[in-house]
CHARMM-style PDB file with segment names, atoms N, HN, CA, C and O in Angstrom:
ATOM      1  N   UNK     1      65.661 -70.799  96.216  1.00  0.00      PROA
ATOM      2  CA  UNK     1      65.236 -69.461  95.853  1.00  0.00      PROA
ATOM      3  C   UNK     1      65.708 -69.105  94.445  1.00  0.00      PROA
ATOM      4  O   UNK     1      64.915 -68.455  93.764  1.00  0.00      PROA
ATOM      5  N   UNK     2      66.876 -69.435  93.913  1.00  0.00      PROA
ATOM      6  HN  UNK     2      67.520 -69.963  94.466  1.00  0.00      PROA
ATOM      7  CA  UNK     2      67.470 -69.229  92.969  1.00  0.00      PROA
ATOM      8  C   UNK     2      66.631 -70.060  91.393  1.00  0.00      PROA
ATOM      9  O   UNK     2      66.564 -69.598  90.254  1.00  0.00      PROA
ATOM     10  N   UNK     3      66.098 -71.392  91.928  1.00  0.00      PROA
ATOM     11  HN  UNK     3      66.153 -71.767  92.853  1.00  0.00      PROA
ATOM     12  CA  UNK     3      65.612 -71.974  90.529  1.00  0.00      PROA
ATOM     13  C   UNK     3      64.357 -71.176  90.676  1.00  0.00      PROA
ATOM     14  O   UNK     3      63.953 -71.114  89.514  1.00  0.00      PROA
ATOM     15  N   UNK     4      63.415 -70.461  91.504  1.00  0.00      PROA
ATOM     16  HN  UNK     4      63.744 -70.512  92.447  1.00  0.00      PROA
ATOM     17  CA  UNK     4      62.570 -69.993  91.451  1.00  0.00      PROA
ATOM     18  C   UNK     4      62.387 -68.516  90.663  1.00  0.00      PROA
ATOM     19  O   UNK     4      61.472 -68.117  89.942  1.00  0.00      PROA
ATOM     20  N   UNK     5      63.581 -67.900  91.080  1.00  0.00      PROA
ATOM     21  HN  UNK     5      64.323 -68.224  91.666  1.00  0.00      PROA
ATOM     22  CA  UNK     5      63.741 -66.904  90.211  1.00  0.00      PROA
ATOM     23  C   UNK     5      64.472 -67.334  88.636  1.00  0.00      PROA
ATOM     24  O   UNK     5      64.847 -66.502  87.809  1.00  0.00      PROA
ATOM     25  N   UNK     6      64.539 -68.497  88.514  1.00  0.00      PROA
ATOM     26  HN  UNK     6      64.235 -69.173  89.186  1.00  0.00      PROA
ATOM     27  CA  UNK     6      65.230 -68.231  87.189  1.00  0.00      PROA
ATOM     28  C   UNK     6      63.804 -69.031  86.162  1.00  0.00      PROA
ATOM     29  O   UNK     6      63.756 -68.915  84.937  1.00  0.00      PROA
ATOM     30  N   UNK     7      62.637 -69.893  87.079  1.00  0.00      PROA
ATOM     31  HN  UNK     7      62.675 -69.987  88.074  1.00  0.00      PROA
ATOM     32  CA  UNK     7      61.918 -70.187  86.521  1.00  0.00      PROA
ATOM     33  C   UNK     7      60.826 -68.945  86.190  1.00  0.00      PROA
ATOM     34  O   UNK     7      59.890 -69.196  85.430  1.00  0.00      PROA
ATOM     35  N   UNK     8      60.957 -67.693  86.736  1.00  0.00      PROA
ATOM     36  HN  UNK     8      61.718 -67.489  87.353  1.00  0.00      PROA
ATOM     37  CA  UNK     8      60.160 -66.735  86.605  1.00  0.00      PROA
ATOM     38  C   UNK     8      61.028 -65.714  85.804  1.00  0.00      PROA
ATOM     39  O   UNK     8      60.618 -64.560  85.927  1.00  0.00      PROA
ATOM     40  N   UNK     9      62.223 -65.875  84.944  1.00  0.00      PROA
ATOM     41  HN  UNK     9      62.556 -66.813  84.844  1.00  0.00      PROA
ATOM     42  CA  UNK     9      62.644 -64.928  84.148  1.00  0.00      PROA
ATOM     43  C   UNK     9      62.221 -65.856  82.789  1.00  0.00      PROA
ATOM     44  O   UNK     9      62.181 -65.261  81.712  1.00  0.00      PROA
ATOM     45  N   UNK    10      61.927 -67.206  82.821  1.00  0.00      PROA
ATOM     46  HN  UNK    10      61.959 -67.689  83.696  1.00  0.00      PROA
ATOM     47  CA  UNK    10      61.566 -68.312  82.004  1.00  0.00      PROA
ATOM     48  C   UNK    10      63.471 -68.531  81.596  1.00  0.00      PROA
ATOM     49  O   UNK    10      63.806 -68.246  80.446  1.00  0.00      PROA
ATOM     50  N   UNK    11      64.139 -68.832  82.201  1.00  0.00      PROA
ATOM     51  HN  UNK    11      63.866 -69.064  83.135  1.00  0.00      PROA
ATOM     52  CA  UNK    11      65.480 -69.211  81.651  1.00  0.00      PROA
ATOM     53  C   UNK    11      65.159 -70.959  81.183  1.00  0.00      PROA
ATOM     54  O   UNK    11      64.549 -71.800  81.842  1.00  0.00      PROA
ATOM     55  N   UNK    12      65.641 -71.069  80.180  1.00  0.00      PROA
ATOM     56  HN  UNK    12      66.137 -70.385  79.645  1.00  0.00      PROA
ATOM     57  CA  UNK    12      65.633 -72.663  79.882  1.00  0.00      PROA
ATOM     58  C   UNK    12      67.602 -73.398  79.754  1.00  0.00      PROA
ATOM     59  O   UNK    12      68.260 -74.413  79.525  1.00  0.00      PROA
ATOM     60  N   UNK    13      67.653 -72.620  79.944  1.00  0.00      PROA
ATOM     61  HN  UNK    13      67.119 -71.796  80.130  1.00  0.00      PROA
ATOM     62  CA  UNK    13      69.659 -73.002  80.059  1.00  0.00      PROA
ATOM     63  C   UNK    13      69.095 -74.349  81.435  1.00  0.00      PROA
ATOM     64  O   UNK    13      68.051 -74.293  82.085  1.00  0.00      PROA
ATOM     65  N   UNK    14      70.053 -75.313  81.517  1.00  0.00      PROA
ATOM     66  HN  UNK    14      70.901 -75.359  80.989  1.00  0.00      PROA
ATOM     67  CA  UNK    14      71.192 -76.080  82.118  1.00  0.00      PROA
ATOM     68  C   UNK    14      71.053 -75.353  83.845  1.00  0.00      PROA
ATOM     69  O   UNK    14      71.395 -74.205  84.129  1.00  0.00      PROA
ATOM     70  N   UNK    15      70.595 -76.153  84.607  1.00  0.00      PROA
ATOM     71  HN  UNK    15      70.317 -77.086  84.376  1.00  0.00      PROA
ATOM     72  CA  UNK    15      70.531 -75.790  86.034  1.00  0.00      PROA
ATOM     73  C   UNK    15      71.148 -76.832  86.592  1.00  0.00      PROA
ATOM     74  O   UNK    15      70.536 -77.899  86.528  1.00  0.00      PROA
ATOM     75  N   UNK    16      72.483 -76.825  87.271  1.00  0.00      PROA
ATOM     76  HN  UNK    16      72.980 -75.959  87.323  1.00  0.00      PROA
ATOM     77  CA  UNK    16      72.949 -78.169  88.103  1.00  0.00      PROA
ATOM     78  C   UNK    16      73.012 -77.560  89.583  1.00  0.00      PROA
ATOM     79  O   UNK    16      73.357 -76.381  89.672  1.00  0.00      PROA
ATOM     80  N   UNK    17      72.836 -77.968  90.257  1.00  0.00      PROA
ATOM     81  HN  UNK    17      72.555 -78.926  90.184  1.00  0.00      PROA
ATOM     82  CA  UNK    17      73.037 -77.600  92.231  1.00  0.00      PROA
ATOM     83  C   UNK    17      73.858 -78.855  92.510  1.00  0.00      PROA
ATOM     84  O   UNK    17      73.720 -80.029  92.165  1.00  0.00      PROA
ATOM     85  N   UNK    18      74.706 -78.249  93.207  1.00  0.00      PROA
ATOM     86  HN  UNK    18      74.819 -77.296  93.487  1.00  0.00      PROA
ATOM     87  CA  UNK    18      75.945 -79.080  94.122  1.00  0.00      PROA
ATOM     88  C   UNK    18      75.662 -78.864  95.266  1.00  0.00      PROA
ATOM     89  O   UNK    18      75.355 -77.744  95.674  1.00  0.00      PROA
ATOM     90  N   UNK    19      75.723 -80.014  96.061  1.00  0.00      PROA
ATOM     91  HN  UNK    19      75.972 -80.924  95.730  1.00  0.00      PROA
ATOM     92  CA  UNK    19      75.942 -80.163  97.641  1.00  0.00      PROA
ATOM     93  C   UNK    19      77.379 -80.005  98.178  1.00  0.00      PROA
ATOM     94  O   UNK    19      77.470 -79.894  99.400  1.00  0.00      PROA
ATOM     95  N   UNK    20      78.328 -79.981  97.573  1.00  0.00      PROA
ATOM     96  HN  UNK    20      78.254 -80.071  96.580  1.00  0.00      PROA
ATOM     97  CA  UNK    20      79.551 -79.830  97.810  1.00  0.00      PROA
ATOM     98  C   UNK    20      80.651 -79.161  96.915  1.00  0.00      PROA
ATOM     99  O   UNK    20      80.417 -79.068  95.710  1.00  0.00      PROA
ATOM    100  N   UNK    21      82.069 -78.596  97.521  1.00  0.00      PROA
ATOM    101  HN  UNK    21      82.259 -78.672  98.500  1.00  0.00      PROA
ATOM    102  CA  UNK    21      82.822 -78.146  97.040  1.00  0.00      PROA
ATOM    103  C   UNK    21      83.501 -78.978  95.923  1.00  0.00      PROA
ATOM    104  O   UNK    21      83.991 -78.531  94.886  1.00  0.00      PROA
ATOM    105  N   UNK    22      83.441 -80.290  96.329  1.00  0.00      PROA
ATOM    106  HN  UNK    22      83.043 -80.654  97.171  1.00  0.00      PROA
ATOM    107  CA  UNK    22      83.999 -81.024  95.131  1.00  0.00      PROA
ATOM    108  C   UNK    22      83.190 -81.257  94.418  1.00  0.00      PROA
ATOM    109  O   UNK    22      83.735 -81.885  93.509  1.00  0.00      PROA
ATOM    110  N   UNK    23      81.505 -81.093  94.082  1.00  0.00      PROA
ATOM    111  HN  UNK    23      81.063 -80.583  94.820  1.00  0.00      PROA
ATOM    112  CA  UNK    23      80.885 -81.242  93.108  1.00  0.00      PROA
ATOM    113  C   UNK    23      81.170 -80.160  92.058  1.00  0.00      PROA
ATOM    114  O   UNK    23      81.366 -80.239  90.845  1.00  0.00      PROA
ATOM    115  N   UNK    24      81.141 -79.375  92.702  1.00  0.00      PROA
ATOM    116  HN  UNK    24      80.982 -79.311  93.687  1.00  0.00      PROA
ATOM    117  CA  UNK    24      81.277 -77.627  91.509  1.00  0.00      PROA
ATOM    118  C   UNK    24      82.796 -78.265  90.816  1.00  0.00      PROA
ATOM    119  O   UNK    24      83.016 -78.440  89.618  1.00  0.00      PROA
ATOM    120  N   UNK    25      83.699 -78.529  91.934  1.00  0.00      PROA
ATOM    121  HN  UNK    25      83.520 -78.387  92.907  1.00  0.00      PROA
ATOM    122  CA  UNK    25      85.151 -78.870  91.063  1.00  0.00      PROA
ATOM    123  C   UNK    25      85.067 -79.905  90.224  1.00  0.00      PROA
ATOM    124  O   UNK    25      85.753 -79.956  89.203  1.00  0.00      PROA
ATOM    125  N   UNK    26      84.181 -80.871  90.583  1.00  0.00      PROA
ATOM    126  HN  UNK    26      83.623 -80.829  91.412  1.00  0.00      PROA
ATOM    127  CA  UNK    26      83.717 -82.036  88.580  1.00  0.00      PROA
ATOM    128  C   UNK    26      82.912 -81.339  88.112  1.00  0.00      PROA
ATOM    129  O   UNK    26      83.109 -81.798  86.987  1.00  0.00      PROA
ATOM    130  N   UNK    27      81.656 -80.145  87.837  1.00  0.00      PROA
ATOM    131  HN  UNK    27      81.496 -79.772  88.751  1.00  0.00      PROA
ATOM    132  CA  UNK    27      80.573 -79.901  87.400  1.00  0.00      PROA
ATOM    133  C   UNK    27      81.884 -78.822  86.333  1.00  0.00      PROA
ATOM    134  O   UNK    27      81.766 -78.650  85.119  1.00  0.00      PROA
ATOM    135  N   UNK    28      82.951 -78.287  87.137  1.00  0.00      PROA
ATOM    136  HN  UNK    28      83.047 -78.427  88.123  1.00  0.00      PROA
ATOM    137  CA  UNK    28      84.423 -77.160  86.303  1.00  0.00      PROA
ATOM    138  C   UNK    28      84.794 -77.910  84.900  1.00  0.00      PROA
ATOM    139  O   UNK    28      84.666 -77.504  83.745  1.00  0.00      PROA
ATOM    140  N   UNK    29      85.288 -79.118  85.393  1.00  0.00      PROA
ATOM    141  HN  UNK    29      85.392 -79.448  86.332  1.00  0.00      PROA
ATOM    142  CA  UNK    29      86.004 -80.005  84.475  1.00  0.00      PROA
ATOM    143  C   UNK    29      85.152 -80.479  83.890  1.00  0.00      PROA
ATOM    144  O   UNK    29      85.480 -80.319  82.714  1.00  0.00      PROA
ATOM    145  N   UNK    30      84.030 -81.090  83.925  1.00  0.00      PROA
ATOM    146  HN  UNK    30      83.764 -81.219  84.880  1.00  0.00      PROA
ATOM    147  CA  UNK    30      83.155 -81.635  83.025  1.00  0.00      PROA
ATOM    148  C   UNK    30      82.426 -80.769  81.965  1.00  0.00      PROA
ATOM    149  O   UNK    30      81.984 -81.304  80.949  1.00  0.00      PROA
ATOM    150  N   UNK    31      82.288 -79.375  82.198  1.00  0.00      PROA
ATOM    151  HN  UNK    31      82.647 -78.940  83.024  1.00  0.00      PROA
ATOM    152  CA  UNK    31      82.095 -78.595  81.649  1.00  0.00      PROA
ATOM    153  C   UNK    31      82.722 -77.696  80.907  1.00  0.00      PROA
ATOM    154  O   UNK    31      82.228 -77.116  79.940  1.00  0.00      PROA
ATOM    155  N   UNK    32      83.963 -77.536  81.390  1.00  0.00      PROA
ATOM    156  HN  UNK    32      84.365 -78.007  82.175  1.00  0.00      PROA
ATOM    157  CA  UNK    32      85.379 -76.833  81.277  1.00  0.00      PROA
ATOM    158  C   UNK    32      85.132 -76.011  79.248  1.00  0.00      PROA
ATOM    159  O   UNK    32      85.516 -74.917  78.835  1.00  0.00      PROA
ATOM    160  N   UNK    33      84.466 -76.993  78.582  1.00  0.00      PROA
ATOM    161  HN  UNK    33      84.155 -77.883  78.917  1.00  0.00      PROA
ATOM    162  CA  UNK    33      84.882 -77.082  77.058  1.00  0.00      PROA
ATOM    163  C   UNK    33      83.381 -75.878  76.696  1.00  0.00      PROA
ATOM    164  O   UNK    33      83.422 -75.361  75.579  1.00  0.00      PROA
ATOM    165  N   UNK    34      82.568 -75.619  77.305  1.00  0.00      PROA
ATOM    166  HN  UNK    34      82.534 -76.039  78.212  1.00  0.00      PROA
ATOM    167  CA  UNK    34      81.399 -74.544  77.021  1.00  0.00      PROA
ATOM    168  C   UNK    34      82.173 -73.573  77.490  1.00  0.00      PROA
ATOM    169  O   UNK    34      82.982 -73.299  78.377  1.00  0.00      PROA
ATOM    170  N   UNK    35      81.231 -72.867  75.910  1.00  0.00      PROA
ATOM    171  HN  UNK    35      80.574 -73.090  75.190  1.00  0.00      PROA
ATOM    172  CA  UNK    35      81.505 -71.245  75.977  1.00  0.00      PROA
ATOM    173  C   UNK    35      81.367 -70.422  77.478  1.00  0.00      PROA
ATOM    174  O   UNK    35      82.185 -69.623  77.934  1.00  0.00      PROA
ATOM    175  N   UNK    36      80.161 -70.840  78.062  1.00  0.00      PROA
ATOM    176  HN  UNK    36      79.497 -71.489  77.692  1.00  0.00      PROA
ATOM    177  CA  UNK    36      80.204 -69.970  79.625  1.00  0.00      PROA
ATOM    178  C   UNK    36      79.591 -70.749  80.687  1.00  0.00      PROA
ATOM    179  O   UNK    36      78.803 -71.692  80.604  1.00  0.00      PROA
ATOM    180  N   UNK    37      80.036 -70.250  81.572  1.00  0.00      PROA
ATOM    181  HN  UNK    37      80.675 -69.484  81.639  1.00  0.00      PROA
ATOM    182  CA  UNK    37      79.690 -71.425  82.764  1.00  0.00      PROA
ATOM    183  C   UNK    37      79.363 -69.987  84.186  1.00  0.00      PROA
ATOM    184  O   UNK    37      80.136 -69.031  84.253  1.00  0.00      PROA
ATOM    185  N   UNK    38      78.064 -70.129  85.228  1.00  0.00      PROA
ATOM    186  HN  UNK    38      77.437 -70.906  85.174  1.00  0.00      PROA
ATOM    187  CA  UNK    38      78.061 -69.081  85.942  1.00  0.00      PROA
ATOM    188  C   UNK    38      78.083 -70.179  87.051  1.00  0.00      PROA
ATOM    189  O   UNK    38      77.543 -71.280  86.944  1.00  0.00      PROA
ATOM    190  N   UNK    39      78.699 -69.780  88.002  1.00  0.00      PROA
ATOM    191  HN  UNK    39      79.138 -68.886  88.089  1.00  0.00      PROA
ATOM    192  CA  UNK    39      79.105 -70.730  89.801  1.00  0.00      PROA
ATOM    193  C   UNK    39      78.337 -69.716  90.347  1.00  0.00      PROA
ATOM    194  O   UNK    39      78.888 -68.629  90.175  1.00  0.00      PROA
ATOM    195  N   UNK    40      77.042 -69.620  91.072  1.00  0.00      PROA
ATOM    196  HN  UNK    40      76.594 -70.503  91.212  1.00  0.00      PROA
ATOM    197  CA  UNK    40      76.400 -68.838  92.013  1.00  0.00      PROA
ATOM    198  C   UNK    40      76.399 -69.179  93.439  1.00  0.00      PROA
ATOM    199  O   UNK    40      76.901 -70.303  93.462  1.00  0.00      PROA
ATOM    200  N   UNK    41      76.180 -68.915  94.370  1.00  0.00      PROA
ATOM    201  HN  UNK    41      75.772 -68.002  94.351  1.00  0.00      PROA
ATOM    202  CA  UNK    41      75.733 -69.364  95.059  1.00  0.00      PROA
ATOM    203  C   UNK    41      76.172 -69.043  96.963  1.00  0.00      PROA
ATOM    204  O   UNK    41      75.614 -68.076  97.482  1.00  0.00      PROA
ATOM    205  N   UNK    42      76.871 -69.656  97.589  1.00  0.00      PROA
ATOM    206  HN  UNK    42      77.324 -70.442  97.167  1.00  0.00      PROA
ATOM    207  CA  UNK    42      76.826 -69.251  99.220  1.00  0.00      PROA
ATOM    208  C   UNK    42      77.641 -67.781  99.829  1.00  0.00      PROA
ATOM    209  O   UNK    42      78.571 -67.591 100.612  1.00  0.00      PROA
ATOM    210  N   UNK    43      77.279 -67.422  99.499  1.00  0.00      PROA
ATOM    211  HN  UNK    43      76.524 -67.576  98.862  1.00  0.00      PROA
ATOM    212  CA  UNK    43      78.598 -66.006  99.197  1.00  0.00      PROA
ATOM    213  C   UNK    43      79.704 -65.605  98.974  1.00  0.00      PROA
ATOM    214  O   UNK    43      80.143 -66.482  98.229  1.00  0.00      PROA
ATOM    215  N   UNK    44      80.510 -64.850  99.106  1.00  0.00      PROA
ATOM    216  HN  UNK    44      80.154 -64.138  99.711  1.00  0.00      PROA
ATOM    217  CA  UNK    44      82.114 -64.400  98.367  1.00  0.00      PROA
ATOM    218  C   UNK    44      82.548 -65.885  99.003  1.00  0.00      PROA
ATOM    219  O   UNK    44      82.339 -66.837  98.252  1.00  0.00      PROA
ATOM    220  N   UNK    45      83.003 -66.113 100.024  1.00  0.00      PROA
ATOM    221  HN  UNK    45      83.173 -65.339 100.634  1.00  0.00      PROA
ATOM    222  CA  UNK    45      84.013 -67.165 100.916  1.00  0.00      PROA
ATOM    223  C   UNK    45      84.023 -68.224  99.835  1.00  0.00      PROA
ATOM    224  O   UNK    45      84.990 -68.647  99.201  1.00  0.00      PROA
ATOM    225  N   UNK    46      82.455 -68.645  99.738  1.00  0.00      PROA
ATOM    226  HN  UNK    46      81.670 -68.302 100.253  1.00  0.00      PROA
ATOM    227  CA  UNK    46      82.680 -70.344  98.979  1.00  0.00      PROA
ATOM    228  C   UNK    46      82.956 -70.000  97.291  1.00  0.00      PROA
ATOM    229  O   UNK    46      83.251 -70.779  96.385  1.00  0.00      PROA
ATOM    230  N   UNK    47      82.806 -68.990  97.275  1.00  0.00      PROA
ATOM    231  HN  UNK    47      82.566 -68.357  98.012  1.00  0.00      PROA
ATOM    232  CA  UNK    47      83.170 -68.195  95.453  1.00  0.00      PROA
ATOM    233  C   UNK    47      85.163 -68.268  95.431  1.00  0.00      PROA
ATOM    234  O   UNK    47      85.874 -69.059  94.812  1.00  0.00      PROA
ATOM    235  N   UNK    48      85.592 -67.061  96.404  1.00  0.00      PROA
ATOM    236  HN  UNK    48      85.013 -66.418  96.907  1.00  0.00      PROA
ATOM    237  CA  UNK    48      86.593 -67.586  96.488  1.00  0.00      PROA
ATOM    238  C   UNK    48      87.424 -69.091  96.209  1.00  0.00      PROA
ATOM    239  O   UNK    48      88.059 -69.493  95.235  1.00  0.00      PROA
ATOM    240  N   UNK    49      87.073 -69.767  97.663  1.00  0.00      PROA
ATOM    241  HN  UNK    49      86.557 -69.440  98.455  1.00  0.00      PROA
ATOM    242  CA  UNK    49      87.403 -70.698  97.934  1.00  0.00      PROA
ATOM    243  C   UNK    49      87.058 -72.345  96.712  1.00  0.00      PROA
ATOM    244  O   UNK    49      87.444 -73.486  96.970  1.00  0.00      PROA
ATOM    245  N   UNK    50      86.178 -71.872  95.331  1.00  0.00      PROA
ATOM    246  HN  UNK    50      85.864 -70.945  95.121  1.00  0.00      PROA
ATOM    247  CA  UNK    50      86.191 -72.483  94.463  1.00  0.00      PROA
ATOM    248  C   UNK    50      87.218 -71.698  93.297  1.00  0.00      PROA
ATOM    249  O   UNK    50      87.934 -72.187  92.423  1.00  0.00      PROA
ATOM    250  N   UNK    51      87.084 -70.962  93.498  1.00  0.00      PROA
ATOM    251  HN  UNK    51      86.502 -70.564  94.207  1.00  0.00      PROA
ATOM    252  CA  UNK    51      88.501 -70.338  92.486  1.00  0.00      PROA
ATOM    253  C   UNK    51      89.501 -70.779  92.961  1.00  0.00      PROA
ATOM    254  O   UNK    51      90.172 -71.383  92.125  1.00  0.00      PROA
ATOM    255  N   UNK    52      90.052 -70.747  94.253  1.00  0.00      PROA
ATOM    256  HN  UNK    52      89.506 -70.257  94.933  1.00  0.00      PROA
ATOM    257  CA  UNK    52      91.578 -71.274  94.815  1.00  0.00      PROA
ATOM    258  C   UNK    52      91.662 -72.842  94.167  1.00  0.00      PROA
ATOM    259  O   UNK    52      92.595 -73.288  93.499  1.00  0.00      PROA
ATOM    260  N   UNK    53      90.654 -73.413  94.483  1.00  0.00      PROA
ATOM    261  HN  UNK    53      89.897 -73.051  95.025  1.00  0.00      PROA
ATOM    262  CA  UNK    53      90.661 -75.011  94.209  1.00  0.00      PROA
ATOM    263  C   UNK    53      90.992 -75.259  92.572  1.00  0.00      PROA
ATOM    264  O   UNK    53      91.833 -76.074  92.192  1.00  0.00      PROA
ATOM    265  N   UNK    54      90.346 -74.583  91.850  1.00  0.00      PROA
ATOM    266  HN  UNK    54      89.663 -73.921  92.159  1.00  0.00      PROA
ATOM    267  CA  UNK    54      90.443 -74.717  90.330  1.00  0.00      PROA
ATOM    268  C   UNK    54      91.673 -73.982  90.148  1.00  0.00      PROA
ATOM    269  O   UNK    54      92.252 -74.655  89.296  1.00  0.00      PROA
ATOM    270  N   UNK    55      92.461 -72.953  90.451  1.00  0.00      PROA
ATOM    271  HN  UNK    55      91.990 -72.406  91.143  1.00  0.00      PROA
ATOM    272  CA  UNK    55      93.659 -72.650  90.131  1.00  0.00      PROA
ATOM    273  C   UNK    55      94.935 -73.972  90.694  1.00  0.00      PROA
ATOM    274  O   UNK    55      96.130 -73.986  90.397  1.00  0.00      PROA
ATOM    275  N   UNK    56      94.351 -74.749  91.370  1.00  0.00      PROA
ATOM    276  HN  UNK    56      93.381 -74.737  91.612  1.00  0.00      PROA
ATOM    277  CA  UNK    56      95.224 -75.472  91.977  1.00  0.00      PROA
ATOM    278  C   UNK    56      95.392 -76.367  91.262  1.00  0.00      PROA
ATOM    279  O   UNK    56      96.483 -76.867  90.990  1.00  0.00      PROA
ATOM    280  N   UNK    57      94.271 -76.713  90.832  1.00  0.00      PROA
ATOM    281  HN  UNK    57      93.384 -76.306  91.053  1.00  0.00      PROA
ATOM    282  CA  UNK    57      93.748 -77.993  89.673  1.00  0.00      PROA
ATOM    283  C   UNK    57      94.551 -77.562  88.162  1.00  0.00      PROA
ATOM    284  O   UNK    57      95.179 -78.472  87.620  1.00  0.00      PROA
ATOM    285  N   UNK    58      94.540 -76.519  87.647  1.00  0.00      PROA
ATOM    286  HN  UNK    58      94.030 -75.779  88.087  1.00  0.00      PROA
ATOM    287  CA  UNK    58      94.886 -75.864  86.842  1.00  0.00      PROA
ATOM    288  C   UNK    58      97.169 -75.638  86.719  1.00  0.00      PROA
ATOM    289  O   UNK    58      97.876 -75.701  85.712  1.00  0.00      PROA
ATOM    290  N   UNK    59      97.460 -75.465  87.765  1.00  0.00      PROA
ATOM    291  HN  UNK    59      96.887 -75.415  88.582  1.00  0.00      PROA
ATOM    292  CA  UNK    59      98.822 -75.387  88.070  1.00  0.00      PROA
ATOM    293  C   UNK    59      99.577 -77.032  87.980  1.00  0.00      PROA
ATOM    294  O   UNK    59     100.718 -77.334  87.629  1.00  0.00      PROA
ATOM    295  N   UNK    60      98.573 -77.799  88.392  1.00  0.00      PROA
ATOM    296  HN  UNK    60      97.646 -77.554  88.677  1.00  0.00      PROA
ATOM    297  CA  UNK    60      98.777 -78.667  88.226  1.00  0.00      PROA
ATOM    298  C   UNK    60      99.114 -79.819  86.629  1.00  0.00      PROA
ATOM    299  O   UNK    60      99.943 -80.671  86.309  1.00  0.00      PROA
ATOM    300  N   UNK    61      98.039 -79.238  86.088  1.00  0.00      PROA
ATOM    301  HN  UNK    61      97.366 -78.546  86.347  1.00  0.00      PROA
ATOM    302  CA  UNK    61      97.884 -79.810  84.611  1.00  0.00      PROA
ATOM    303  C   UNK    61      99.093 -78.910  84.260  1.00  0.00      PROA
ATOM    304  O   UNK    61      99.885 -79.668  83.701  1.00  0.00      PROA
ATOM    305  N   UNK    62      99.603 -77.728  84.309  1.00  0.00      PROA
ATOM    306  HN  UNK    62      98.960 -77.112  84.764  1.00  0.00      PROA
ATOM    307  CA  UNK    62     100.797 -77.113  83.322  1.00  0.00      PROA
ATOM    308  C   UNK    62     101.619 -77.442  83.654  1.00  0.00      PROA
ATOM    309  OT1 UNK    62     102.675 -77.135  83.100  1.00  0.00      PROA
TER     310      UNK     62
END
């Protein structure tokens, strides 16, 4: 539903879809170095629950 609406605002940006929680967490790091990055997608829980993971990832490297 989502590439459908973004093909009807005509967005031409960078579209990646993950099947998993650990894809978004390499799609973070691989991307990490662009100006902006938007994570959409299964509601608050899996939004959350990718922020916890990247702060973890993050505590780690300091």
């Amino acid at each position: 539903l989502a590439i459908y609406r973004l093909n009807y605002l005509k967005y031409r940006g960078r579209v990646l879809t993950a099947t998993s929680l650990d894809d978004i967490i390499a799609y973070v790091a691989e991307f990490s170095h662009e100006e902006a990055m938007l994570i959409g997608g299964n509601g608050q829980d899996a939004i959350i629950n990718i922020q916890e993971r990247i702060k973890l990832i993050s505590e780690k490297l300091s």
